[in-house]
Every structure is written in structure tokens, then in C-alpha cells.
PADOVO-482113 format. One line per field, with one value per residue (C-alpha): residue number from 1; residue in one letter; x, y, z. Coordinates in pm, whole numbers. Example, Ala and Ser with C-alpha at 12.3 -4.5 7.8 and 13.67 -1.06 7.14 Angstrom:
2
resi = c(1,2)
resn = c(a,s)
u = c(1230,1367)
v = c(-450,-106)
w = c(780,714)
//
This chain:
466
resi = c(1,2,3,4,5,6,7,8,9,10,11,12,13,14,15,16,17,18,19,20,21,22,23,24,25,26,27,28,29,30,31,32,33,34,35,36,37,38,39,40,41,42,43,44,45,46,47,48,49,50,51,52,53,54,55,56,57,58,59,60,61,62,63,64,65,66,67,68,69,70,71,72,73,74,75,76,77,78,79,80,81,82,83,84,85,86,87,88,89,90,91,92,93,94,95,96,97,98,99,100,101,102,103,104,105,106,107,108,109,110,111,112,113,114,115,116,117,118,119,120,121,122,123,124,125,126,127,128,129,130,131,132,133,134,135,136,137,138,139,140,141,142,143,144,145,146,147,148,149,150,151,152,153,154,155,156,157,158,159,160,161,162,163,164,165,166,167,168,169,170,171,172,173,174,175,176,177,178,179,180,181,182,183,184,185,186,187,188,189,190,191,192,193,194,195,196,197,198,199,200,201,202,203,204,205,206,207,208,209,210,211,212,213,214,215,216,217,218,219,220,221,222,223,224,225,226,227,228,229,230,231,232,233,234,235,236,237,238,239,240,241,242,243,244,245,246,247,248,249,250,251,252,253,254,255,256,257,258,259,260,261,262,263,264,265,266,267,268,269,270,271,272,273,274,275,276,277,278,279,280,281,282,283,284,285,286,287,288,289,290,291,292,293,294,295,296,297,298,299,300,301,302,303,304,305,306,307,308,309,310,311,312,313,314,315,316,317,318,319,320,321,322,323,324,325,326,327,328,329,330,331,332,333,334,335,336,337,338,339,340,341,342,343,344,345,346,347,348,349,350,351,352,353,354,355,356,357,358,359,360,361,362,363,364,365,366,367,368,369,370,371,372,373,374,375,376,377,378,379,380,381,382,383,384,385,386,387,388,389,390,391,392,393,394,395,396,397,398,399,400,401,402,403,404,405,406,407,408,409,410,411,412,413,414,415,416,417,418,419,420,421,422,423,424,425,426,427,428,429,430,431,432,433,434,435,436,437,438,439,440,441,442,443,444,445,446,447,448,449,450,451,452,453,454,455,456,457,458,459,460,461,462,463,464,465,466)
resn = c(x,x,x,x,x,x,x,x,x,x,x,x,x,x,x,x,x,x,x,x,x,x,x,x,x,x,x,x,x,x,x,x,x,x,x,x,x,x,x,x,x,x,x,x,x,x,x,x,x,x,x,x,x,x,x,x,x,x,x,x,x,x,x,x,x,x,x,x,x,x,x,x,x,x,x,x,x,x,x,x,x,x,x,x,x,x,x,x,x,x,x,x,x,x,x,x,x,x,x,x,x,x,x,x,x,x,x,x,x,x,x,x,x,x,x,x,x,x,x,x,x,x,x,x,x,x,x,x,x,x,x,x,x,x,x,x,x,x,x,x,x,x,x,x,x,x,x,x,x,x,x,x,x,x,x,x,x,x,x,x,x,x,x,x,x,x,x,x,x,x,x,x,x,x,x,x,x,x,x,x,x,x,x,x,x,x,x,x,x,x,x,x,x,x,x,x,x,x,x,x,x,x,x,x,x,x,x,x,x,x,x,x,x,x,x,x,x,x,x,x,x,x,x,x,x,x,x,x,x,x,x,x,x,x,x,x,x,x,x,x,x,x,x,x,x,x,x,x,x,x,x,x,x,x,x,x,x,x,x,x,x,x,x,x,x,x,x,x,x,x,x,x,x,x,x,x,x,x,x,x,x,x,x,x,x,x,x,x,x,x,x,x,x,x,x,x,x,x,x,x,x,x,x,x,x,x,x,x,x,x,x,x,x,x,x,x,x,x,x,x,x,x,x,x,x,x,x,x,x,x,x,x,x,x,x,x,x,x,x,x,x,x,x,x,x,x,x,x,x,x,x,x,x,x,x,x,x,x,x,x,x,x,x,x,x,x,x,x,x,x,x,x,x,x,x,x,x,x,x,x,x,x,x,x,x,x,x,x,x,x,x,x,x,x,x,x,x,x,x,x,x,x,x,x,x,x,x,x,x,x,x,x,x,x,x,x,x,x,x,x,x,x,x,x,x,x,x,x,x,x,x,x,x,x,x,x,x,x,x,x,x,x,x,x,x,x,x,x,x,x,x,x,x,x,x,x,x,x,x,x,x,x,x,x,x,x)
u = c(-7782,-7852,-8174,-8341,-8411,-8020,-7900,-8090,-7946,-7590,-7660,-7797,-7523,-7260,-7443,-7448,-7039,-6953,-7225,-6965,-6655,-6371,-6036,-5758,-5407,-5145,-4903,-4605,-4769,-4842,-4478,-4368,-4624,-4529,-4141,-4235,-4380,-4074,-3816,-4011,-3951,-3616,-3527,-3739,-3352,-3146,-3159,-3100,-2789,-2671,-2674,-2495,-2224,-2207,-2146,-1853,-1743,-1699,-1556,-1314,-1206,-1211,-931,-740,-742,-464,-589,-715,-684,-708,-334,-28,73,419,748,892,1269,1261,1071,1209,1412,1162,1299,1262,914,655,368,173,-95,-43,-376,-543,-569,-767,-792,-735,-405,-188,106,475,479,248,306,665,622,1035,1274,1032,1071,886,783,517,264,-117,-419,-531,-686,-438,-517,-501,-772,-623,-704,-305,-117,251,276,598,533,738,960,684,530,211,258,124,192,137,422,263,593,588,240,271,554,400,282,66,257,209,-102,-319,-310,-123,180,355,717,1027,1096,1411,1409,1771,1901,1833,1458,1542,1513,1362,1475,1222,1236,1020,1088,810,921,1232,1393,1680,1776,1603,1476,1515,1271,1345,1073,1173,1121,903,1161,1244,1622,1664,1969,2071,2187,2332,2119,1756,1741,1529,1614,1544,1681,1875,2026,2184,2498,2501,2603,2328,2605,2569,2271,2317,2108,2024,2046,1870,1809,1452,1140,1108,838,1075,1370,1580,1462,1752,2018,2064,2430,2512,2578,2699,2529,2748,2509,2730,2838,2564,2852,2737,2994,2923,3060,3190,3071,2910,2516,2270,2163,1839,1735,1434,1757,1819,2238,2305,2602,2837,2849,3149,3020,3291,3078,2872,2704,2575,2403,2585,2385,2173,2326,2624,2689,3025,3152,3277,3444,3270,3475,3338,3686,3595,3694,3541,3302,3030,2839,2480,2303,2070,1759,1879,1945,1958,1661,1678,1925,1889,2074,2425,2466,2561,2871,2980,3019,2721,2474,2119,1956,1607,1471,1232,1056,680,675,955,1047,1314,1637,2011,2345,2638,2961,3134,3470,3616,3768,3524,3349,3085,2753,2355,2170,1880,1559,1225,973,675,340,317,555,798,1064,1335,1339,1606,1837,1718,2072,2330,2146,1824,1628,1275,1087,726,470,205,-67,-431,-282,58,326,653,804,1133,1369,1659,1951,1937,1587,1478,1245,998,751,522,605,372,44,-83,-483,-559,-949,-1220,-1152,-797,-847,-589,-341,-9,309,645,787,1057,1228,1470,1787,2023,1738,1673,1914,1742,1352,1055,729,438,114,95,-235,-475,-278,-162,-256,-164,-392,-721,-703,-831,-1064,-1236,-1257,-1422,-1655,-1778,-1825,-1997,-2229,-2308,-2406,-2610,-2794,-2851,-2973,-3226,-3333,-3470,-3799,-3846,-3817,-4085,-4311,-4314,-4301,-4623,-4828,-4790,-4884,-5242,-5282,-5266,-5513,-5823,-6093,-6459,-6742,-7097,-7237,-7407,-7784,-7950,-8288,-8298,-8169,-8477)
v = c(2309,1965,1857,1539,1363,1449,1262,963,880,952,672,465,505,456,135,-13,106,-122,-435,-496,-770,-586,-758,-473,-592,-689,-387,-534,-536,-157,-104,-227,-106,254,156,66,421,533,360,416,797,755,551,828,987,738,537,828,908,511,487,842,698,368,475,724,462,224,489,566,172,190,501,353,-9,-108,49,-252,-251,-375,-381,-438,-256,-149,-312,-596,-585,-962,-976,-1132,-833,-744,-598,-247,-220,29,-61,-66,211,419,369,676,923,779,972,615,597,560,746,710,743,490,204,276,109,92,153,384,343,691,987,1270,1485,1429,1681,2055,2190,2333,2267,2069,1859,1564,1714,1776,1501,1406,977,755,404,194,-76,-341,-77,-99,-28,388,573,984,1131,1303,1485,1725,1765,1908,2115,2273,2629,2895,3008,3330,3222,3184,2805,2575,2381,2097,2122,2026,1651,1471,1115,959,739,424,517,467,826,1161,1524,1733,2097,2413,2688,2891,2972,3035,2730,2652,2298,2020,1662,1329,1052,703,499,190,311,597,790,1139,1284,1667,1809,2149,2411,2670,2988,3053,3013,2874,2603,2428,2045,2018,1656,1407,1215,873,682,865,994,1406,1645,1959,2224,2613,2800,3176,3450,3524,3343,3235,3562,3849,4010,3705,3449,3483,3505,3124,3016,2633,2367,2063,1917,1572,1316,1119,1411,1692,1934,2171,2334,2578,2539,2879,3221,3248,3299,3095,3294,3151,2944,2725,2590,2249,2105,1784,1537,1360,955,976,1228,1422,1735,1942,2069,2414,2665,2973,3168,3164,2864,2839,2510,2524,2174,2242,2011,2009,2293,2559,2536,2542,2254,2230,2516,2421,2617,2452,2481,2787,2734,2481,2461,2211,2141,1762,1688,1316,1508,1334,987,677,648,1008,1112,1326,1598,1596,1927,2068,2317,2510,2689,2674,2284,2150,1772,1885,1749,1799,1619,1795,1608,1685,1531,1731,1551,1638,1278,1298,1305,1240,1457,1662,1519,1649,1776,1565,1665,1757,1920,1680,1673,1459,1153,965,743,378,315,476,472,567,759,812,1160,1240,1360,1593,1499,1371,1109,1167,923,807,750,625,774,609,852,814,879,545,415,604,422,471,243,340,569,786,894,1189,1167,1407,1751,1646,1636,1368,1546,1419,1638,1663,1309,1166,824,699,691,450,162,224,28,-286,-171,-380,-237,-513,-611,-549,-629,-432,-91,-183,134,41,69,268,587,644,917,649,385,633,755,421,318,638,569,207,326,567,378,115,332,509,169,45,262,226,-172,-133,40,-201,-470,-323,-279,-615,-750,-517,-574,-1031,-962,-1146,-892,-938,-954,-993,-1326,-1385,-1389,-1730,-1798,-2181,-2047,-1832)
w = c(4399,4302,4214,4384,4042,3963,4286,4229,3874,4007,4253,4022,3826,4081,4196,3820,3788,4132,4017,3718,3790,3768,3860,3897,3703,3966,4103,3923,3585,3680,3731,3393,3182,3316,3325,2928,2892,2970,2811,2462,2494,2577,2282,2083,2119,2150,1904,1651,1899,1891,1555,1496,1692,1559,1217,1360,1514,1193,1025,1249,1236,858,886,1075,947,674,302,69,-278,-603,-686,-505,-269,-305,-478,-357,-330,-303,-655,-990,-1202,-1451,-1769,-1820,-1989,-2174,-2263,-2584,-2437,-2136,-1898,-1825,-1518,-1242,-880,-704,-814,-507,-369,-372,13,30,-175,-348,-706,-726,-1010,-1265,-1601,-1716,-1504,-1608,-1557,-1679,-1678,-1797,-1490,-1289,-900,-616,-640,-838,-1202,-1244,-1152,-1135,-1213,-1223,-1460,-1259,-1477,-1533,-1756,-1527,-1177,-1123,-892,-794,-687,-381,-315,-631,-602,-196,-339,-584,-606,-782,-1133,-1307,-1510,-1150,-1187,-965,-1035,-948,-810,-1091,-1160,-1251,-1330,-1248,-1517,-1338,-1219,-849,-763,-839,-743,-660,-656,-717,-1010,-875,-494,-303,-111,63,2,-308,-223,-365,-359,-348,-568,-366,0,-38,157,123,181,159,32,138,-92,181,107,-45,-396,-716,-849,-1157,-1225,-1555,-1565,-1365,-1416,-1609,-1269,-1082,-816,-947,-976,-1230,-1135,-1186,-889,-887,-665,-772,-839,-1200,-1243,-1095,-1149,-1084,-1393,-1562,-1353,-1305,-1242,-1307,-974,-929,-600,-526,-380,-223,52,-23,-160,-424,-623,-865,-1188,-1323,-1262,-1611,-1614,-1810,-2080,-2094,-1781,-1998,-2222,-2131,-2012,-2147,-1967,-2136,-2091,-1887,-1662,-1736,-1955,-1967,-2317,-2185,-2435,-2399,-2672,-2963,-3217,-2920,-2723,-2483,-2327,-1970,-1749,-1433,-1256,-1568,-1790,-2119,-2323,-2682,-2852,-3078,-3343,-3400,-3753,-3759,-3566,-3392,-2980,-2703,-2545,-2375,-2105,-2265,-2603,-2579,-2796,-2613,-2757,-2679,-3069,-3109,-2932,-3090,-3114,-3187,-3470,-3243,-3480,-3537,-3539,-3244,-3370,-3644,-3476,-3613,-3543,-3406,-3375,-3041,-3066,-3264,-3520,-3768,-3792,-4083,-3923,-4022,-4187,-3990,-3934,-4068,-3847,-3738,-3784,-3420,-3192,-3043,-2833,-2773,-2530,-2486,-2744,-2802,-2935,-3076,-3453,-3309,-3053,-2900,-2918,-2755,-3007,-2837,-3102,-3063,-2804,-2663,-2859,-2796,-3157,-3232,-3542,-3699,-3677,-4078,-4134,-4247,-4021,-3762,-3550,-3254,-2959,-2711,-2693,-2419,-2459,-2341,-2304,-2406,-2459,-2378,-1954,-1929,-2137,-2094,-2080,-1971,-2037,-1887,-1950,-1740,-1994,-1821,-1905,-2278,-2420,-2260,-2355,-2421,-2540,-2477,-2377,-1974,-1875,-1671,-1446,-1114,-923,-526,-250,-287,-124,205,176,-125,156,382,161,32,427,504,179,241,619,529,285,499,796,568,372,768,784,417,455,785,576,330,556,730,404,245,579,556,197,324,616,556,495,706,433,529,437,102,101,59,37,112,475,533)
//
């Protein structure tokens, strides 16, 4: 029960509250204010939600918008003929290289493989040095047809530059397959060539004119049964027809066939110090004994002019190479070449007194020999980076273009478009940053503009005042 006292200072009170002026805010300023309230707590989500989607948004634009780049991006048809060039140093192996299928660097002057780590995240590559001798590209086609070998790593499918560096075959040694493709370096496009039944196949050499593929055909992976049971085909490009030459078997399916310049031969290793030239249908035309310790091993083996077959000394050092004349009238020929320091293996003939091996050394080196000994240089230079990463192997030069070869200064690699996933990722990194840079920036903003407020201090005292 209330007191009396109690109810007279509530009054009191009351009376005092309704003396003081108060003017209530109009009923539309009500309405916004509380309208305000409730936008604010909206935006508490949305704005995280906006900006979620506006950065999906840009990226999406950025995937789907043409690729920019640093280089060109693709041959030109329409372009001056360049003359077939190398240059002084190979550049080194970059993950922004582009892809065949996506900018086509035309005619290729060298193809090969670079990297140690064998898998599928661009630390083993597959690269074609297109004729300018600095236009790279990957070629993404081995590198999808690759598989896993016997040693658990993963590797690329076979390569075969064709004499003119228009085209590669591709095929794989380590899987079954019914049919082999060839890439055009000029379009990017991709023809398959059937081979009737599943097989493995591994690409031994094409004909001078680029019109014939010679290739092993198998019944087993390259790790069964079936690795040596490779019988020689000729596959003619023109109409897809593969004939096979012979019934004989490779005796060894990692020896090399080398075609004559004609197109006419074949120099197939039939044993150990045995080379056989076959006309295309497997008859037997010429037999050849090599100097011990000698064997084919390049499908780029056969002189220009037809006269000779260079062989190899694979011993403990490969480089040692060996003339054997192969017309038969017993022309005198050079005298063998000494081993490099490194092993080597033959390349390609500059001309008919000389020819070009690659030297797996520090760097990787492409050295030309004089037929007669005299005179051995390095033309060109591949690094291979620290602990050897970027190590090069597996050279291939396209033969038909040797004759006319410049080595030179090329300027800085022409590597194509970047690569889309690099666009994305720079987008996406540039977004992000910004978007977490904003309440950073506000902070800031906010504590420069308390550290500038002018700060209340009480007066000074001053006694003239008082």
C-alpha cells in the first residue's frame, strides 16, 4: 500500500515531467528513423552477400573474356617467311607458356620435353620452338595423352617432329590405342589416324616429303609380355592406309629406323652390329655389318646425300659415332668420332660434312661435328636450372630445315597468351585484396581523424585575471 508521503512526490514529479517544453518529432521523421533501423540490419548481410557475388561475377567475365598476353598469340599465315632459326640460349620452363590448341606457333623448328618431376602439374612439359627460334609453345596434346610408366611417374605420350615442322604425331608407348594423331602447329588442329585394331605404338621416323609415318605396332603395353613384339608399319598420310612392312619382328623395339632421302628405305636394325635396308614392302635390299659397339639409334642417321648411315657407340659414354657406307660400292668413308665428355646423341646433319648432336651435360647443348673431326662447336645452349628441374631431354630438330639454319640473338621468348587459370587467379587476388584493404582503410581513416580533433584543455591560470 502506498504511503501518503510516497503519492505526493509522484505527483510532484509528474507535474515537473509535463511543466518541461517538449515538442514531439513529426510522424514522418518517426517512420524513417525506424525504416533506417531496418535497412542497417539488413545490409548487416547483404553487403557481405553483394560483394560475394560481385566478385563471382567479375570472375566469371574474366573466364570468359578473350586471354591477354604478353606475346603473340598464335602464327600468322599472312606473316613474312622467317628463316629457320635457333637461338643462341634456349629460355627456360615457365608454367605460362601457352598451348598448341590455343595459340598455334606454326612451322617448329625443335620439339622436346623439359623437367624431372614426373606429373601433371606442369613440372614435365612437352614444348615445340617454333621457326623464329622464340615463339614456345606446350604441346597440350602429348601431355593429355600421356600416362603412368613403370617407375610410378607420369609420362607424356610419343612425339615425332615431321621434317618440315608443320606437324607432330602423337602417340602413347605406355597404353593400348587404336588409332595415332597428328597435330598441325599452324591450326592447332588435331586429325586422328586409325590403325584398325588396339595396339602400342611407338613413332620411329617420317618420310623426307612428310607424306609417310613409320611406326612400331605391338600387342602389349611397353611393361608386359608384348614389348618386344613390335612389327614395322607404314601408315600413308595421304589416305590413312597402314601397311605393314614384312612379317619380321623388331628385335629390340627402343632401336631407332632411319629413312633414306628418297623415301625409298628403310635402315632397320635387325640385330646386334646388323642393319638391313628394306624397301618399303619388307624385301630386303642391301645388308650392313656395323663396327663393334656400334648401332642405330637416330631416325635423323641417313646423310643428305644418301652415301652414308651414322651410328652410335653406346657404351658407357653415348656420343662416339661411326660411318657406314650404304651404297655398296665400297666408297672410303670417315673415320669414327670420339666420344664427348657427356652422353650425346645424334641430331640431325647440318650438311653433308657435318652434323648436330645434343650433349646432356651441365646445360643441355646442341654441338655440331665435322664428319672429319676437325671442328666441334656448341650452337645453342639449353639451362636446365637448379638441381636440374628444367632438365631438357629428348630433342628433336626438324631435319628437312637444317640445311637453311641460323643460330642468333632472338630477343626476349614469345610465350602466347597467359593461361587462364593465371588470369583468374590474379583477378580473384586483386579482389580480394581490395575487399579486405576497405575496413583496414576506415580504420585508418577514423584514427587520423581522432588523433586531428582539437583536444578541450582547461584554461591556464592567470593571476592579473583574479
Amino acid at each position: 500500500m502506498t504511503s501518503e508521503p510516497d503519492r505526493r512526490i509522484t505527483a510532484g514529479l509528474r507535474q515537473v515531467a509535463d511543466a518541461l517544453p517538449v515538442t514531439p518529432p513529426p510522424v514522418g521523421q518517426l517512420r524513417a528513423r525506424a525504416f533506417h533501423r531496418a535497412s542497417t540490419g539488413r545490409a548487416a548481410w547483404r553487403r557481405p552477400a553483394f560483394a560475394a557475388a560481385a566478385v563471382l561475377a567479375v570472375l566469371v567475365v574474366v573466364a570468359l573474356l578473350p586471354v591477354p598476353g604478353t606475346g603473340g598469340r598464335g602464327w600468322d599465315p599472312a606473316s613474312p617467311a622467317v628463316s629457320p632459326t635457333l637461338p643462341h640460349r634456349f629460355a627456360g620452363m615457365s608454367l605460362l607458356t601457352a598451348s598448341v590448341s590455343t595459340a598455334p606457333p606454326g612451322p617448329a623448328m625443335a620439339l622436346y620435353g623439359q623437367g624431372s618431376l614426373g606429373t601433371r602439374l606442369g613440372t614435365s612439359q612437352v614444348l615445340v620452338l617454333g621457326v623464329d627460334g622464340r615463339t614456345y609453345r606446350r604441346l597440350d596434346l602429348a601431355e593429355q595423352r600421356g600416362a603412368t610408366g613403370d617407375d610410378g611417374e607420369w609420362h607424356a605420350a610419343g612425339v615425332l617432329l615431321a621434317p618440315d615442322g608443320t606437324r607432330v604425331a602423337v602417340a602413347s608407348e605406355q597404353r593400348v590405342d587404336d588409332g595415332l594423331e597428328l597435330v598441325d602447329l599452324r591450326t592447332g588442329a588435331v586429325r586422328r589416324i586409325p590403325l584398325g585394331r588396339p595396339v602400342t605404338v611407338r613413332l620411329l621416323a617420317w618420310t623426307p616429303d612428310g607424306s609417310r609415318l613409320v611406326i612400331s605396332m605391338g600387342d602389349g603395353a611397353l611393361d608386359g609380355s608384348g614389348s618386344r613384339n613390335g612389327r614395322l608399319a607404314v601408315v600413308d598420310l595421304g589416305n590413312g592406309r597402314v601397311s605393314m612392312v614384312g612379317q619380321e619382328l623388331l628385335p629390340d623395339p627402343y632401336l631407332k629406323v632411319a629413312v633414306s632421302p628418297d623415301g625409298e628405305l628403310l635402315a632397320v636394325p635387325t640385330g646386334p652390329g646388323r642393319v638391313a635396308l628394306v624397301d618399303l614392302t619388307g624385301v630386303v635390299r642391301r645388308s650392313l655389318t656395323l663396327p663393334e659397339g656400334y648401332y642405330l639409334d637416330s631416325p635423323a642417321a641417313w646423310s643428305p646425300d644418301g652415301r652414308l648411315l651414322a651410328v652410335q657407340h653406346l657404351g658407357a659414354v653415348r656420343g662416339g659415332l661411326a660411318f657406314v657406307d650404304v651404297t655398296g660400292v665400297g666408297a672410303p668413308t670417315p673415320a669414327p668420332l670420339s666420344a664427348l665428355a657427356h652422353p650425346a646423341a645424334l641430331l640431325g646433319w647440318a650438311s653433308e660434312r657435318a652434323v648436330l648432336v645434343g650433349v646432356e651435360g651441365g646445360d643441355y647443348e646442341i654441338v655440331e661435328r665435322s664428319v672429319d673431326g676437325a671442328v666441334t662447336r656448341t650452337v645453342a645452349r639449353a639451362g636446365q636450372g637448379p638441381g636440374r628441374i628444367g632438365r631438357v631431354d629428348g630433342l628433336q630438330l626438324a631435319k628437312g630445315l637444317l640445311e637453311d639454319l641460323r643460330v642468333a640473338e632472338v630477343g626476349g621468348p614469345d610465350r602466347g597468351p597467359w593461361p587462364r587459370w593465371w588470369i583468374v587467379s590474379v583477378a580473384a587476388l586483386v579482389l580480394g585484396g581490395c575487399w579486405l584493404i576497405r575496413p583496414l582503410r576506415r580504420r585508418v581513416t577514423r584514427m587520423l581523424a581522432g588523433s586531428a580533433a582539437p583536444v578541450d584543455r582547461p584554461a591556464a591560470h592567470d593571476p592579473d585575471r583574479e
